[in-house]
Each structure stands twice: as C-alpha cells, then as structure tokens.
N, C-alpha and C positions, 0 to 999 in steps of 0.2 A: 411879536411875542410867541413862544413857540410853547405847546401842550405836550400832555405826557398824558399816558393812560395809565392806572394803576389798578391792577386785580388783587383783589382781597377776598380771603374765605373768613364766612365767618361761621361760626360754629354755634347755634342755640344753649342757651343754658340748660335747658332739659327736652327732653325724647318731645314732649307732648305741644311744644313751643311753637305758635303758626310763623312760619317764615313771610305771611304777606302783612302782619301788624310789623314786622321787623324793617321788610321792605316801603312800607308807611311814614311811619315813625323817622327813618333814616334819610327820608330825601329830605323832610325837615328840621332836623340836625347839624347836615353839613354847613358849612363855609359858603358863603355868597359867591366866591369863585372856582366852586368845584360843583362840576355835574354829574349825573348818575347817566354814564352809556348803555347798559345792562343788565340784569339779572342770569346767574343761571343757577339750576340747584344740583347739588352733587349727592347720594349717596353715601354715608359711611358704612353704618352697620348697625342689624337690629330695626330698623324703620328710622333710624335719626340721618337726615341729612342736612347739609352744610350749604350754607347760602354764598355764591359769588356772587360778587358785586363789583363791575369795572368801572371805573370815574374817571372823567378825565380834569384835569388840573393843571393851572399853568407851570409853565417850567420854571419859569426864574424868580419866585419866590420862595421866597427860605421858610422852612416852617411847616408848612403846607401840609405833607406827612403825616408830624405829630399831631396837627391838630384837628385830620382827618379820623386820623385812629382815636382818639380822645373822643370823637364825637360818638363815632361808633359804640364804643365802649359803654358810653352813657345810655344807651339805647335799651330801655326793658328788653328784659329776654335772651342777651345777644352773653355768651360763657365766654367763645375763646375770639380774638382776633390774630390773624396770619397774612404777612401780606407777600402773596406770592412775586410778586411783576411789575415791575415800575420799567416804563418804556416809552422811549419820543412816540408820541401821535401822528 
C-alpha cells in the first residue's frame, strides 16, 4: 500500500491564537490512518502566522482528503484551511 504526504497551511482565526493548542488538538482529530510528519510555522504579516502541517496518508483510499480537512476545520481556533501539496511518499 503506497503513502502520500500532504502539506497544508493553516491559517488561525485570530492574530492572538497559540498555534501549539492547534498543534494538540489536531493530532487528536485526525483519522486513525493519517499521521502528523511535521510542523512548520510560516509568517504572514502583522505578528499572525500560519501553521503547516505535513501528514502522511494512505494512497488508495478514497475520502481521505475531505475528511482530513473536515477534521481540521473543526479544530478551535483554526479560520482558514489551504491545502498546498499532495504527493507519493
């Protein structure tokens, strides 16, 4: 069975939002067969930065995507979700 890595940014709901309750919160969210590879933080503007987040996830289930971003979404805190990168592992 073959993996995929997927980068996603995700963007806080407000300036003042700690991105490590987001990074908490979200590895308990996910899907039983998607894993969290990374964190990184990016910068926007003003003091607000954007949290990436790489997972990896199997390939050949269908779904998997939407109900990665779904989880996300549900997550306190979390405004925008973007998903930059879906690519074989």
């Amino acid at each position: 069975m073959g993996k995929v890595v997927a980068s996603i940014k995700i963007l806080p709901s407000e300036a003042e939002t700690d991105l490590n309750s987001i990074r908490e919160a979200l590895a308990s969210k996910l899907p039983s067969d998607v894993e969290v590879h990374r964190f990184e933080e990016e910068p926007i503007a003003f003091g607000l930065r954007a949290l990436i987040v790489h997972l990896i996830m199997p390939e050949d289930k269908a779904g998997t995507m939407d109900e990665v971003e779904s989880a996300i979404r549900k997550v306190e805190g979390v405004g925008e979700v973007e998903i930059l990168m879906v690519r074989r592992f």
